[in-house]
C-alpha positions as a Markdown table, in Angstrom:
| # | Residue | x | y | z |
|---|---|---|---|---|
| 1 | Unk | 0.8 | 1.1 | -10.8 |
| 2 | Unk | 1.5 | 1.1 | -14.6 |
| 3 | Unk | -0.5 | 3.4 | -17.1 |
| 4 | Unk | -1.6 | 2.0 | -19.6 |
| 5 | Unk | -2.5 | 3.7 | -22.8 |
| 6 | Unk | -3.4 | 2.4 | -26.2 |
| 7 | Unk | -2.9 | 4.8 | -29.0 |
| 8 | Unk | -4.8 | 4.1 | -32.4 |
| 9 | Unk | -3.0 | 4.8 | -35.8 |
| 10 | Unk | -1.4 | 3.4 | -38.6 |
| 11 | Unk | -2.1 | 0.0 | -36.0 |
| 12 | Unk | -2.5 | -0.9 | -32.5 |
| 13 | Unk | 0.3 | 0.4 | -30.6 |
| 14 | Unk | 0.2 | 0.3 | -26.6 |
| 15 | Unk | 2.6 | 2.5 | -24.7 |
| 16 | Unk | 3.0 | 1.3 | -21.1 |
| 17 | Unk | 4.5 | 4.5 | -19.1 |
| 18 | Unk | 6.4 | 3.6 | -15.7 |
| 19 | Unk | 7.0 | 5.6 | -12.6 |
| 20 | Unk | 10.6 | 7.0 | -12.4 |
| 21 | Unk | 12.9 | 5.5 | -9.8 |
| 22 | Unk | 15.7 | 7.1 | -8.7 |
| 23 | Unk | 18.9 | 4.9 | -8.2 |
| 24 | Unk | 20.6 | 6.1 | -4.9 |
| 25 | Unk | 23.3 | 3.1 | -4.8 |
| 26 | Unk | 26.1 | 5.3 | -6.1 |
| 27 | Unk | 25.5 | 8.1 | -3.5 |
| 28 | Unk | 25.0 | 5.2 | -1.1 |
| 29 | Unk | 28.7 | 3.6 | -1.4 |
| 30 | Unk | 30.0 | 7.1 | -1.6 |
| 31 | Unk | 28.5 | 8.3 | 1.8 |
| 32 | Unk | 29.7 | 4.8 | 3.2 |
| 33 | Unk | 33.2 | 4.7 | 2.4 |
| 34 | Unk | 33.9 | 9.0 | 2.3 |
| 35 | Unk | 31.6 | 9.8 | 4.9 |
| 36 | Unk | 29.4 | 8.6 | 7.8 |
| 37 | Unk | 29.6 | 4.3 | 7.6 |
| 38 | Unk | 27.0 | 3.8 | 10.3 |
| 39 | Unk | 24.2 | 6.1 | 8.1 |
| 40 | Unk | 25.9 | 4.8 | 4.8 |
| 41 | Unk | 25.2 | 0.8 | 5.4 |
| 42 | Unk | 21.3 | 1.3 | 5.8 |
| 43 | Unk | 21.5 | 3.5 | 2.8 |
| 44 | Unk | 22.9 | 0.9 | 0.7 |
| 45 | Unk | 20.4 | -1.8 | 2.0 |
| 46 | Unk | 17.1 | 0.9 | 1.5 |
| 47 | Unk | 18.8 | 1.7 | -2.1 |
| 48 | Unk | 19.5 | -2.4 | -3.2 |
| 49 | Unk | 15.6 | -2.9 | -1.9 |
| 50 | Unk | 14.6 | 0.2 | -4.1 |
| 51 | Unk | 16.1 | -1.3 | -7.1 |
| 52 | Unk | 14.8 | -4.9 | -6.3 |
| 53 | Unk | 11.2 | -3.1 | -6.1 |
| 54 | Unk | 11.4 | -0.7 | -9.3 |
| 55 | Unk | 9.4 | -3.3 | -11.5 |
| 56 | Unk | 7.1 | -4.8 | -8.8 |
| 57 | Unk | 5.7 | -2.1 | -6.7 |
| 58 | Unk | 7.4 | 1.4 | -8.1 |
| 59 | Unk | 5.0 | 2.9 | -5.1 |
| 60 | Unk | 7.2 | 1.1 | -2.6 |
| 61 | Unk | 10.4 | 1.5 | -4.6 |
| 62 | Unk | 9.8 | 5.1 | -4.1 |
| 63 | Unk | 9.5 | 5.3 | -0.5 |
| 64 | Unk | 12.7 | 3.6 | -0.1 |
| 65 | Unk | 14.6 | 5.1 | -2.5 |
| 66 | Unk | 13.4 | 8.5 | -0.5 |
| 67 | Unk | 14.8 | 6.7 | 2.7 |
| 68 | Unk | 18.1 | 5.9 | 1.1 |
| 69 | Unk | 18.5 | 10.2 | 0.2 |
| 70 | Unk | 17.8 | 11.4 | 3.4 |
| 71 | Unk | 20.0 | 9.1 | 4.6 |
| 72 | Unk | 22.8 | 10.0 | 2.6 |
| 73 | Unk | 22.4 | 13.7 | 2.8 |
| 74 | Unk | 22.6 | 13.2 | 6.8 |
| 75 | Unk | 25.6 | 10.6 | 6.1 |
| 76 | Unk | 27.5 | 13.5 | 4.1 |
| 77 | Unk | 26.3 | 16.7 | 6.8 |
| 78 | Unk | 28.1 | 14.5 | 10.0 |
| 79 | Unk | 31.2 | 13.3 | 7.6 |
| 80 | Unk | 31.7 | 16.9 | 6.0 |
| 81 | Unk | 31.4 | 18.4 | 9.3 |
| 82 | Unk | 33.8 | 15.9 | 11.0 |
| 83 | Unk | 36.4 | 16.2 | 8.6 |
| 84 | Unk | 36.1 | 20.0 | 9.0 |
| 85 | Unk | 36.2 | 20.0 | 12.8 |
| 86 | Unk | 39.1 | 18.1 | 12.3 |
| 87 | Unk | 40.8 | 20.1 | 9.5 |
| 88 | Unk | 40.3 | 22.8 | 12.2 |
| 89 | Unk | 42.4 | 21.0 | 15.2 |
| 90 | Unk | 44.7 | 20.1 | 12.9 |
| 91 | Unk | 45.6 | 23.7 | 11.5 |
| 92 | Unk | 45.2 | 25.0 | 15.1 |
| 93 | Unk | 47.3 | 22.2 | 16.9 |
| 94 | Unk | 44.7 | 22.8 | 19.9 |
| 95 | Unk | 45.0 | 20.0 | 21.9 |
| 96 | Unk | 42.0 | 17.9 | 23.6 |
C-alpha cells in the first residue's frame, strides 16, 4: 500500500509516500442539487466511502472515488441536457 523509503544523510530520515486520492464530494453535492439527484445521491455515498478509505486501503479508495466521477459526469450529461431540452420548449412555446 504505502512505500516506504529510508534516505541516509545528515541522519535517518524515512519518507513514507502515499497514493493520491481524489476528493469527488464537492462535484458530488454539485451534480445532486444542480443536476441529476437520482445519480448525485450514490455519488456522494461512493465519494464519503472514498474519503473514509484514503488512509486504510488507498487501492480501494481509488476504485470508489473512480465510481463517484463517472457518476457525476453522467449526473451533469442528463441534467445539462434536460435543462437544455427545456430551455428549448420554453423559447419555442411548443406545446406537449
Amino acid at each position: 500500500m504505502y512505500q516506504r523509503k529510508t534516505y541516509h544523510g545528515y541522519g535517518a530520515v524515512q519518507i513514507t509516500s502515499a497514493l493520491y486520492v481524489p476528493n469527488e464530494m464537492k462535484l458530488s453535492i454539485f451534480t445532486t442539487f444542480f443536476c441529476c439527484f437520482c445519480l448525485g445521491i450514490p455519488a456522494m455515498i461512493y465519494s464519503s466511502e472514498a474519503n473514509g478509505l484514503k488512509h486504510v486501503d488507498p487501492y480501494r479508495a481509488i476504485s470508489k472515488a473512480k465510481t463517484a466521477r463517472i457518476l457525476n459526469v453522467w449526473a451533469m450529461i442528463i441534467g445539462f441536457n434536460s435543462i437544455a431540452i427545456a430551455a428549448y420548449f420554453a423559447i419555442c412555446h411548443v406545446d406537449l
